[in-house]
N, C-alpha and C positions, 0 to 999 in steps of 0.2 A: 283363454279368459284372462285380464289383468290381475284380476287376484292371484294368478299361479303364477303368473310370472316372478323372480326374484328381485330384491330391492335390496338396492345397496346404498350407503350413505357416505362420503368423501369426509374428511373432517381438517378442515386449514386448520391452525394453530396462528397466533399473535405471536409477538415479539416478546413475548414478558413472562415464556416460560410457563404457562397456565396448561394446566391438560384438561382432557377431555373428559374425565372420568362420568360423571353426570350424564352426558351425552353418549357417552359410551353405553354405561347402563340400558336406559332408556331406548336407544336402538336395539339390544341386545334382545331387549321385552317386547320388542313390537315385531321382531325378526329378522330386522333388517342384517347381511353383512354391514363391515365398518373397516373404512380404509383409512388411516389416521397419518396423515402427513406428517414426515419429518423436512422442517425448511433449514436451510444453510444461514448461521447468521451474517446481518447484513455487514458488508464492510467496503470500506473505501470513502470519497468524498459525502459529503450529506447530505449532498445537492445536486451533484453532477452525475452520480453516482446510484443514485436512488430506483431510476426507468430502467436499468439494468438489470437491477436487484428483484422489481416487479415483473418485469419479461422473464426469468429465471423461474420465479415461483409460479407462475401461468405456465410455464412448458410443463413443472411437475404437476400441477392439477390436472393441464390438460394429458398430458400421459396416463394419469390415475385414471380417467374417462374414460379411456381408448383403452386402456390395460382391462376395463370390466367390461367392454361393450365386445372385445375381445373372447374374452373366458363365456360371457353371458348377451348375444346380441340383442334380447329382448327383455333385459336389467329395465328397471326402472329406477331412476339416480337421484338423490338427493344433494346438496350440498353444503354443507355449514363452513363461514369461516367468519372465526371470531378477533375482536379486535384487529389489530393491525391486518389480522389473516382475512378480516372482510373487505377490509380496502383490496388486497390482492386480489381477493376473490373475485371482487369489482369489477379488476383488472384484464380477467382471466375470460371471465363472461364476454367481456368488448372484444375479445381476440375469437371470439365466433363459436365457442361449447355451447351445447344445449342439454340441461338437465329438466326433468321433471319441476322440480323443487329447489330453491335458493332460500338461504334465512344469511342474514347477514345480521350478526350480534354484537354489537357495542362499538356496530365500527365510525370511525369519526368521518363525518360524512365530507368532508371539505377540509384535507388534512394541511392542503396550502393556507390555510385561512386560518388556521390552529396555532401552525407552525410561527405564524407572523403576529398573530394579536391576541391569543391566550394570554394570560395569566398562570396557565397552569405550570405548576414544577418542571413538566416533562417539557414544555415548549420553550419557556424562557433558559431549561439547558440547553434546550437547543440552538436557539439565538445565540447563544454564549457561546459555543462551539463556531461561530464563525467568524469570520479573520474583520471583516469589516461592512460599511454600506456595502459596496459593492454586492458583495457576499449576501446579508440580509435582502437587498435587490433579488435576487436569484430565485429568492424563494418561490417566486410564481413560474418557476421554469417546473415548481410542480405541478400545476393547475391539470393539466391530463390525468393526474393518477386520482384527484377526486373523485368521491365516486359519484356527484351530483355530475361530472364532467364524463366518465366510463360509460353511464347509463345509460346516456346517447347512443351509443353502439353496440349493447347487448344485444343478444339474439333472443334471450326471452322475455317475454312479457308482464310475467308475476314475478315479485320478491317479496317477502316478509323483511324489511328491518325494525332490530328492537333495539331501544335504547333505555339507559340505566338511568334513572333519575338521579340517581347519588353516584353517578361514574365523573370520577373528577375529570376522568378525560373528554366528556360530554358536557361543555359548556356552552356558555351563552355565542361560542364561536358556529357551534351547529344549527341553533337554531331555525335562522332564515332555509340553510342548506334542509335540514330535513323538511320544512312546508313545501319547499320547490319539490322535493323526492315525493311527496303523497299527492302529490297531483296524480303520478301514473303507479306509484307502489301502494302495500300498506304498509304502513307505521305506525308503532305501534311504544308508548313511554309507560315503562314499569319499573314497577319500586324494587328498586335493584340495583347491586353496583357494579364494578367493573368485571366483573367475573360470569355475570349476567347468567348464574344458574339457580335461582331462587325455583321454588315448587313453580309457581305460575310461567314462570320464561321457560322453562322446561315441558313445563305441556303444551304451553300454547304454539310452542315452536313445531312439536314432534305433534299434535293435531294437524296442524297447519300441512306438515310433510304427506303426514299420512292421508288429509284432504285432496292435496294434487297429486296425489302416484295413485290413487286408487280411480 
C-alpha cells in the first residue's frame, strides 16, 4: 500500500546561507526522512561560469535521488529547493529526475531578466561586477538556467512555486515570468519574505507534499 511505503524529502539550499530548520521540523512531524544538501560555493566567471556551477548541483541532487531509490526502491520523494537552490532545482528536473512532489520557494523565476533590469541590491552588484557592454551583453547567455526556460524539459508535471510578497529578490522583474509559469504549475503569492518560512508557506508547502505522495 502507498501509505507504507517510506517518504523521504531532498532539501536544496540557496546561496545566502539560510538553513532548513523549519522545514526540517516539519518533515520530521509528518515522518518523512530528510536528506539536506550541502552545495559548493559558486566560483569563477559570473557569466561564463555559471551552467557549470548548475550542472554540478544537478549531479548532487540527482545522486541524492539515486542514493534513496537505492537504500529504498519504493521511497516516495519530495523535493524542496529554496531560493537560488530552486532555480537549480529547476535545473535538476530538465536533466530528466522524477520525484513525487517539487515546491520551489522563493526562487526567482527568470534569473536572466533579474540579473539585467532589477533594481535590486543583489543585481545591480551584480552588474557592477562586470568588466563592460560586452560583459552586461552576456547576460542572456543565461536564459537556459531560467526556470520559466527549464520547465520546458522537466519530466514532471506538478510543481508548487511560492513567492514572498516582501522578497526583495521578488520583483517587478518576476512578474510576467511567473503568469507564463501558472499556465501549467501552481503558484501561489504569500505574505512572506525571502526566507519564505512564515506558519502558512510552511503548511501549505508540506500539505501540498503530503497531497501528491499519498
Amino acid at each position: 500500500m502507498a501509505g507504507n511505503k517510506p517518504r523521504y524529502v531532498v532539501l536544496v539550499p540557496g546561496a545566502d546561507s539560510l538553513t532548513f530548520e523549519e522545514d526540517y521540523a516539519a518533515a520530521i512531524e509528518r515522518g518523512f526522512s530528510v536528506v539536506e544538501l550541502t552545495l559548493p560555493p559558486f566560483a569563477g566567471h559570473p557569466i561564463d561560469d555559471r551552467m557549470a556551477h548548475f550542472d554540478a548541483v544537478a549531479d548532487l541532487i540527482v545522486d541524492a535521488i539515486e542514493n534513496i531509490r537505492d537504500k529504498a526502491p519504493d521511497a516516495r520523494i519530495a523535493v524542496i529547493g529554496r531560493n537560488n537552490g530552486g532555480g537549480q532545482l529547476a535545473w535538476a528536473l530538465a536533466r530528466g529526475i522524477r520525484v513525487g512532489a517539487a515546491v520551489l520557494v522563493g526562487a526567482i523565476p527568470e534569473i536572466s531578466l533579474y540579473r539585467k533590469q532589477s533594481q535590486s541590491a543583489s543585481a545591480v552588484t551584480f552588474r557592477n561586477t562586470l568588466a563592460d557592454e560586452a560583459e552586461f551583453a552576456k547576460i542572456d547567455d543565461m536564459k537556459p538556467l531560467d526556470i520559466v526556460a527549464s520547465s520546458k524539459h522537466w519530466a514532471i508535471s506538478k510543481c508548487l512555486m511560492q513567492f514572498g510578497q516582501n522578497d526583495p529578490y521578488i520583483d517587478e522583474t518576476a512578474d510576467d515570468a511567473a503568469e507564463r509559469l501558472a499556465k501549467q504549475y501552481r503558484i501561489e503569492w504569500l505574505n512572506d519574505d525571502h526566507a519564505m518560512v512564515s506558519p502558512i508557506s510552511l503548511q501549505q508547502r508540506w500539505d501540498y507534499i503530503e497531497a501528491e505522495l499519498n
